[in-house]
C-alpha positions in Angstrom: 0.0 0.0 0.0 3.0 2.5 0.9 3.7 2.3 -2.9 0.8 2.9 -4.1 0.2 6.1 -2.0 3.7 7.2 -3.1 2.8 6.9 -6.5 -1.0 9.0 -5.8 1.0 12.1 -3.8 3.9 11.8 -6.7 1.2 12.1 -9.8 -0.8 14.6 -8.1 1.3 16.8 -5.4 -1.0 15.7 -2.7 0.1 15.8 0.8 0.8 11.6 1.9 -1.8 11.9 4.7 -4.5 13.3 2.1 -2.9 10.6 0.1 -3.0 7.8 2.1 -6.7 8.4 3.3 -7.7 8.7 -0.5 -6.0 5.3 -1.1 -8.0 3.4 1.6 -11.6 5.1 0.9 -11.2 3.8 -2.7 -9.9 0.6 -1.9 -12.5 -0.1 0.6 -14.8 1.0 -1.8 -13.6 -1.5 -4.7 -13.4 -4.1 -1.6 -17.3 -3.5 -1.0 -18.6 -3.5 -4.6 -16.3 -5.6 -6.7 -17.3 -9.5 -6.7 -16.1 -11.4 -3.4 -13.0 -12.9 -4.6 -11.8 -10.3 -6.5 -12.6 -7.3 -3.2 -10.7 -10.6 -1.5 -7.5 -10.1 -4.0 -6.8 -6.4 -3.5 -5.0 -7.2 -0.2 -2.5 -9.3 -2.1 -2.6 -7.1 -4.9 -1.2 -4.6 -2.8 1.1 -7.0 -1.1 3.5 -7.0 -4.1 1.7 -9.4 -6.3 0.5 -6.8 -8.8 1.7 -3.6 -10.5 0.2 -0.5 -8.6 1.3 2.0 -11.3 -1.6 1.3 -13.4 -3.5 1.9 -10.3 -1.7 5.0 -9.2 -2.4 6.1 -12.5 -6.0 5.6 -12.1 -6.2 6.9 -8.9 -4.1 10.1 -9.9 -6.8 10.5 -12.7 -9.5 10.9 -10.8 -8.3 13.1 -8.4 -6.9 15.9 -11.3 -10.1 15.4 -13.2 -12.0 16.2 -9.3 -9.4 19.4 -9.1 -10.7 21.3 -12.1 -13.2 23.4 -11.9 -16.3 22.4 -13.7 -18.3 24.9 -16.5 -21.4 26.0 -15.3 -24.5 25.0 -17.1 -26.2 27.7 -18.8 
């Protein structure tokens, strides 16, 4: 998990606490809606049996795309 929050507060400035708590609200959140043994597979995911850049990338993604400000409707 360290390596994953590394690579969020590296691809979008945010502080590692800010960081760290984004990581686990959206991996609790995958844990809760994805299928059983796939929410089961994120621990060892995290655990060094995966690649986390693709993640971080994700992650990183949403959070710029949450920064900008939006156009108001007209």
């Amino acid at each position: 998990m360290e390596e994953l929050i590394g690579l969020v507060v590296k691809k979008t400035g945010l502080p590692k606490k800010t960081a760290r708590s984004v990581v686990k609200i959206v991996l609790d959140y995958l844990k809760e809606k994805l299928p059983a043994p796939v929410g089961a597979s994120i621990d060892d995911f995290l655990g060094g049996k995966g690649y986390l850049a693709g993640a971080a990338d994700l992650i990183g993604g949403i959070l710029n795309a949450a920064k900008k400000p939006r156009k108001k409707k007209k």
